[in-house]
N, C-alpha and C positions, 0 to 999 in steps of 0.2 A: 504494500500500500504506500501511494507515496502523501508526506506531508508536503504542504507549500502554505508560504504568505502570500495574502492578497491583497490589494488597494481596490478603491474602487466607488461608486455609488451604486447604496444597499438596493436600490427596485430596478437596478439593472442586471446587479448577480445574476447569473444562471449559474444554478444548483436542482439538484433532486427533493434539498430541504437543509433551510437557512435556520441558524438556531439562534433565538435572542432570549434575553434576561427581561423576565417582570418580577415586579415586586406587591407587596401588600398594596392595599388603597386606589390601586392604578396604576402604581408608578413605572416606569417604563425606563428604561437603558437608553442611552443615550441612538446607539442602534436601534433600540426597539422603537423608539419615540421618531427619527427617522423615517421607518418602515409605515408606521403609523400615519406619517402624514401621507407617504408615498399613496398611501391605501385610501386616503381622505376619513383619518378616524374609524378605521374598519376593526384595528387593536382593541381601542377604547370601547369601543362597542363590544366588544366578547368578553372584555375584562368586564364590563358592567353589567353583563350578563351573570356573572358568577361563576362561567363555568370552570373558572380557574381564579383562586386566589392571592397566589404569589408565594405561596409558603416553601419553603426550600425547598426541592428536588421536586415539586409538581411539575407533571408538564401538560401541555396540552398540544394534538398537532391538527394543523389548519392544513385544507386543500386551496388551492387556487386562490390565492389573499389579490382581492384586488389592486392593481398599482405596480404589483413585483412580480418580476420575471421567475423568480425559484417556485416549485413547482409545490414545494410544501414550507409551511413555516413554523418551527415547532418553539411555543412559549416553555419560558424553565424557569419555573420558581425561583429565586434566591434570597428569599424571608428576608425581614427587618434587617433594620441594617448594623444595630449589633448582637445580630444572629451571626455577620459573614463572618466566616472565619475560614480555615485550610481545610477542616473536620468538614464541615457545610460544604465546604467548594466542592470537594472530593465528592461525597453523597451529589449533589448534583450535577456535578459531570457521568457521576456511573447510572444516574438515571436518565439523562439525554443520551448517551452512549447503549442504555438499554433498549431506547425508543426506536434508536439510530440500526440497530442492530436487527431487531424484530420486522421493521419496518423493510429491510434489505434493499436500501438502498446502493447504490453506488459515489456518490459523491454527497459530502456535507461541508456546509460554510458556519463556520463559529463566528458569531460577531458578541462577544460578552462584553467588551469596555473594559474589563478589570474591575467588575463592581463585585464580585462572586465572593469578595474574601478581603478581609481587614490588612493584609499583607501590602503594602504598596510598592514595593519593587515590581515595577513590571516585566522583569526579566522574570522572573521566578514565577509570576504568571500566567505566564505564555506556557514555559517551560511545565511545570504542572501539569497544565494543559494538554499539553503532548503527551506528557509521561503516563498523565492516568487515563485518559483517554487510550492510549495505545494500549496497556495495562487490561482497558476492561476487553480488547481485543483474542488476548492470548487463549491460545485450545492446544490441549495434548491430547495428539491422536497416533503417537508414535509406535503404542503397541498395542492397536486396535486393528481388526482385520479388515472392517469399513473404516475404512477415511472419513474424516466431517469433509461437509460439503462446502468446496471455495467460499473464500470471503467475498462476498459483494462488494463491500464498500474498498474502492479502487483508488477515493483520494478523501482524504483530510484536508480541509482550507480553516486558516485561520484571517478572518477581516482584520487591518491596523488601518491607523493611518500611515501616510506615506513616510513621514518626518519620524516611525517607528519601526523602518523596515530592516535595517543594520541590525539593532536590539532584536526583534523579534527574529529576524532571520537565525542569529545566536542560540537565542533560544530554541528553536526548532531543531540543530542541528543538535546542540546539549541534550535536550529531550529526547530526540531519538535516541541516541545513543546509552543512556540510559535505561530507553525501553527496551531494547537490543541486548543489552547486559544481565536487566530481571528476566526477561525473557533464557536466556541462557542457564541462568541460577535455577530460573522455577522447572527447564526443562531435566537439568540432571538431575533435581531433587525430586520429579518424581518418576524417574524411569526407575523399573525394578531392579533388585540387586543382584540376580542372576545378571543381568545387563551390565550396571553402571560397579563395577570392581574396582581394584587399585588399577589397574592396567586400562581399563577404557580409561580413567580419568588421566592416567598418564598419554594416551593418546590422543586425548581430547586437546592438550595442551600442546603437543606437537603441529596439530591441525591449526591451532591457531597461531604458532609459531610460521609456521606456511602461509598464512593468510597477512598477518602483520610485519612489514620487515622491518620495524625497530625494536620488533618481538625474539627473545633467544630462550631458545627451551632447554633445561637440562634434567633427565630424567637420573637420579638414583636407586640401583635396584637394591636386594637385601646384602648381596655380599658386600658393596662399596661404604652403604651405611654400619655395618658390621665393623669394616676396616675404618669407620668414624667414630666409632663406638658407642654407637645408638642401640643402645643394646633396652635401654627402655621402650621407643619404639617397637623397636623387632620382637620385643615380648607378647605387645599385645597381638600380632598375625600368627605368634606361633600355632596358634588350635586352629589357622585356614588351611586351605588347599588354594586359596588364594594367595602370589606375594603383596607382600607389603612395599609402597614405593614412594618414596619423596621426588616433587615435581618443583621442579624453580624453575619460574620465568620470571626474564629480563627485558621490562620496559628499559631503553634508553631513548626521551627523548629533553631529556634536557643535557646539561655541559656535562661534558665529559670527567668524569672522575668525581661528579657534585655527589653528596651523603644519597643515597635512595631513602622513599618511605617503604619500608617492609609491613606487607599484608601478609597473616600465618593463615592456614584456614583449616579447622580439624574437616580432616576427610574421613572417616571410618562409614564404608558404605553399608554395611550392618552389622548391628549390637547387638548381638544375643545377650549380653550382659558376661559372655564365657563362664567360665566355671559356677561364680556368682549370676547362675541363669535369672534372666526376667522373668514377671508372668508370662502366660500364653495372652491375655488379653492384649490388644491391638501390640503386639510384636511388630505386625506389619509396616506401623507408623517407625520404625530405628530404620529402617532405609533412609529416612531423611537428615539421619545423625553425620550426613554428610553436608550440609547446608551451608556450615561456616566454608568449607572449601569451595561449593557451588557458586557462595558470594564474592569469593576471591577471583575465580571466573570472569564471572559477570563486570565484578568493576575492573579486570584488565582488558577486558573487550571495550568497558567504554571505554578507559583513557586513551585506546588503540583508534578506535575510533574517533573520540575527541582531540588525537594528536596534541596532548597536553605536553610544553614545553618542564619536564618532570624527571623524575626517573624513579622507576617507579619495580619492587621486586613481591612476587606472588610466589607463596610458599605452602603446599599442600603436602598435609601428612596424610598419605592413604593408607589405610589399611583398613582388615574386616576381621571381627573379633568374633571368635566362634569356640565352643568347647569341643574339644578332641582330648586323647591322651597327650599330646603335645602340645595343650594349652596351661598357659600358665597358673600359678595355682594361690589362693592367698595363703600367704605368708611367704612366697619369693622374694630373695631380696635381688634386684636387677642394679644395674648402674646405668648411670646418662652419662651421654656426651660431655654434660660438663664434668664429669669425674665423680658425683656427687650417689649416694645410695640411697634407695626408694624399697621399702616392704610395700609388697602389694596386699595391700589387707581386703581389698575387694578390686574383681574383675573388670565387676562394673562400672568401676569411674577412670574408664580407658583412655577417655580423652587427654586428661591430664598428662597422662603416659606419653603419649604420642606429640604433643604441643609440646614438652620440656625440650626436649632432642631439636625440635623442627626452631624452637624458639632458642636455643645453642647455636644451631646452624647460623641462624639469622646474624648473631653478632659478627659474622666476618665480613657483613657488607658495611659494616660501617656506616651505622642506621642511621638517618635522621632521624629517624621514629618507627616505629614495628607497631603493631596492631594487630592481636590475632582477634579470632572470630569462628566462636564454636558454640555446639548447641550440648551445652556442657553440664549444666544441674537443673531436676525439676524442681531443689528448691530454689532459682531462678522464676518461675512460672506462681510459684506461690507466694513468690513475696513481690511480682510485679504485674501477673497475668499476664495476657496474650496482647498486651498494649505499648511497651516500653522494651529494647532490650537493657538488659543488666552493665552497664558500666564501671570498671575497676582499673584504677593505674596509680604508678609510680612518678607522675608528674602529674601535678595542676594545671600547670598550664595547657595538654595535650588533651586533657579530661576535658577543657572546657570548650576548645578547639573541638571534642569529635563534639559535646553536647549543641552547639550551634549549629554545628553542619546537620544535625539531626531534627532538630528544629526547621532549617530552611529547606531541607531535601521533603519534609513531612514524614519524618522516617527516626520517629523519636529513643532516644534512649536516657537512661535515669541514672545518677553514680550513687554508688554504696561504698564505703567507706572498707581501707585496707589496710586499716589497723595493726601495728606489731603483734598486739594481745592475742589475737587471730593467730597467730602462726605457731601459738601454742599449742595449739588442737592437732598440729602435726608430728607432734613429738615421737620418737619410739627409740623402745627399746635396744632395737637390732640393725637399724641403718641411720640415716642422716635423718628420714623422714619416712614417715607413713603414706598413704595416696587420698588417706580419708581423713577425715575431721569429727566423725559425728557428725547427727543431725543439727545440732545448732548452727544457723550463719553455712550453712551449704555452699552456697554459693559463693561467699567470701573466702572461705577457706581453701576452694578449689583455685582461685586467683590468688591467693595467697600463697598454693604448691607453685603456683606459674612463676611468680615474681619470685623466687629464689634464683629464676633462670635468669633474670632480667635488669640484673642489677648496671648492667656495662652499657645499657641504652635509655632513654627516653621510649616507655611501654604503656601500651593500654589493652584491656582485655575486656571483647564485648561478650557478653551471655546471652544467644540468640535461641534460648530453646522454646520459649514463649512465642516468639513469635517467625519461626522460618519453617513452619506448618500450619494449616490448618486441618481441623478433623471434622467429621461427620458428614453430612449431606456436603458442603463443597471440598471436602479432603484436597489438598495439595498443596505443594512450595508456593509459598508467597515470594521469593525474591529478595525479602532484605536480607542483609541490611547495603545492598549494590547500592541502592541512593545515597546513604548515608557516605559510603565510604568514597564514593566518586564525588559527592559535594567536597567531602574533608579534603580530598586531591586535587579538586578544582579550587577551594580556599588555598590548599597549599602553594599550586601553582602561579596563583597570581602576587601571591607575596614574593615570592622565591623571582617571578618575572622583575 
């Protein structure tokens, strides 16, 4: 589908169906009010009708509006005006985009003014706009034996005026590329795990190595990470038949030799929980225990495609944790990379396992900043729900950096505090460290094993288990936290320019 900006006068568009903003009372969008006169008060007349109020996400769609050339004209609520907000905008984009969609159209013209939402950047507007719109697009039909049936809609238009076509144009190509990235993320997060192993995800990243040329792939397989002494990694794949494989890729597009931002991403395509087995209820949902690397993905496709003046390093620990006789067992004590001894007192908090080694590796590039991104404790989910990911770092100032970007992207996350106190819950007996904490502070404690690895960089560590699924009637990868981290990259970038 292609997106494009337009110029133009609104009752000469030709579209299949023009989408403008009303509000309570009458009130009309600057477009809408436009249209209106085009029409000689034809708007006014339907809005006084009742059959549409203004209230956020209502719509209504018109045939044949007198005055305008588009062939439909579809009204979209955007409530009082300190209703607008990013929460609001979103809800009524995915309800015009529902209309858009049912109706099977082929071409739609967005004319909203920027009135949809309390945000006044109008870059971030547009952009939005793009992203979630293209967003309510996405269908997985990869391992269906019927195909869904082509998309109709063939283009996207968004109305500016002329004196906003540089900005908006930005925007659109930002947007995409974004949508491009979730789209990527939601797709490996939900192919099956017969499918999506350490090795397809190592090939995945080869494919885009071929696609991007300031893209460089380096795959390590079990022996190379052995001879690095990854030996906590390599524990958790012992019980696969599947190997275990660490994947770097190298954005280079900023100066040569400048610090890269390092993205970690836990890859474990399924949990069994090993030895420490899960229930059998929804097992199926640890396929997605791969999400934190799906979003590493995703935001290296966009900055590939944003051609972010950057440099930029993605770091995926894959592996699949499975119980065998060769699987590890609690109370192993393993060693990492950094030299440092780990009792594995449960199976199941594998993640950790896998991120210490991947988060070792990382200091040889000489981080500006590292950031991993795993879907790492459910008590992450109970002390945040399915709304916020979990935020934890070693610097303030990096904390506050990812929490804006998360804000602007609409792609929120919340910081929890990483207290020394904390780090007591990992005490043991028999090595340097335990893998678990108890149930108190779960989450914290699990960022808490992390930062013993992270002392030599500027770190932050997101907890994306709350929200890089959803379950029940619409089950699948959502995609964050790509926005968030491609805003952080894009804030990075422009300061670094």
């Amino acid at each position: 589908m292609d997106f494009e900006i337009i110029n133009g006068d609104i009752a000469a568009l030709e579209t299949e169906c023009l989408v403008v903003a009303v509000a309570p009372e009458g009130q009309l969008s600057p477009a809408a009010s436009a249209a209106d006169s085009a029409s000689n008060g034809y708007l006014q007349e339907i809005l006084a009708g009742g059959d549409i109020s203004g209230k956020t996400a209502q719509t209504l769609l018109l045939h044949k509006v007198p005055g305008l050339t588009a062939r439909r004209v579809l009204l979209l609520g955007v409530g009082k005006e300190e209703e607008r907000n990013n929460r609001n905008y979103r809800k009524a984009i995915t309800a015009a985009m529902g209309v858009v969609k049912s109706t099977g159209i082929s071409h739609v013209i967005f004319a909203l003014d920027g009135v949809l939402t309390d945000d006044t950047d109008q870059y971030r507007q547009l952009r939005h706009l793009v992203e979630w719109s293209g967003q309510e697009l996405y269908l997985y039909d990869e391992t269906k034996s019927k195909k869904a049936d082509p998309l109709k809609l063939e283009k996207f238009s968004i109305l500016c005026a002329e004196e906003d076509t540089d900005l908006a144009e930005q925007a659109l190509l930002d947007g995409t590329a974004i949508v491009n990235g979730t789209s990527i993320a939601r797709d490996l997060g939900n192919l099956p795990p017969n499918i999506c192993t350490p090795t397809y995800l190592a090939e995945r990243a080869l494919e885009l190595e071929a696609e991007f040329e300031a893209l460089t792939t380096t795959i390590l397989d079990e022996d190379e990470m052995a001879e690095l002494g990854m030996h906590c990694l390599l524990s958790v794949g012992k019980g696969s038949e599947q190997p275990s494989k660490l994947v770097v890729m190298q954005y280079n597009g900023g100066v040569e030799g400048e610090a890269p931002h390092v993205l970690v991403g836990k890859g474990i395509t399924f949990d069994t929980g090993g030895i420490s087995l899960k229930p059998g209820d929804s097992m199926d949902e640890m396929k997605y225990d791969m999400c934190g690397a799906a979003s590493v993905f995703g935001a290296i496709n966009a900055v590939c495609e944003m051609a972010l003046p950057i440099n930029v390093v993605g770091i995926v620990a894959a592996a699949e944790n499975m119980p065998s006789g060769h699987a590890s067992k609690p109370g192993d004590i393993v060693t990492t990379m950094s030299g440092q001894t780990v009792e594995i007192l449960n199976t199941d908090a594998e993640g950790r396992l896998v991120l210490c080694d991947a988060l070792t590796y990382a200091g040889r590039f000489n981080p500006a900043s590292v950031v991993d991104i795993a879907t790492l404790t459910g008590a992450c989910i109970i002390a945040l729900g399915h709304q916020a990911s979990g935020l934890m770092s070693n610097d303030d100032q990096l904390a506050q950096q990812l929490l804006e970007a998360g804000v602007q992207a609409g792609d929120r996350a919340w910081q929890l505090p990483l207290w020394d106190e904390y780090q007591e819950q990992l005490d043991s007996n028999f090595a340097d460290m335990q893998n678990i904490g108890g149930r108190p502070a779960g989450s914290i404690t699990a960022a808490c094993f992390l930062s013993r690895f992270t002392k030599e960089y500027r770190w932050a560590h997101l907890d994306i288990a709350g929200v890089a699924w959803n379950s029940g009637k619409n089950k699948g990868a959502t995609g964050r936290c790509v926005p968030l981290l491609t805003q952080y990259l894009l804030n990075q970038s422009a300061t670094e320019e």
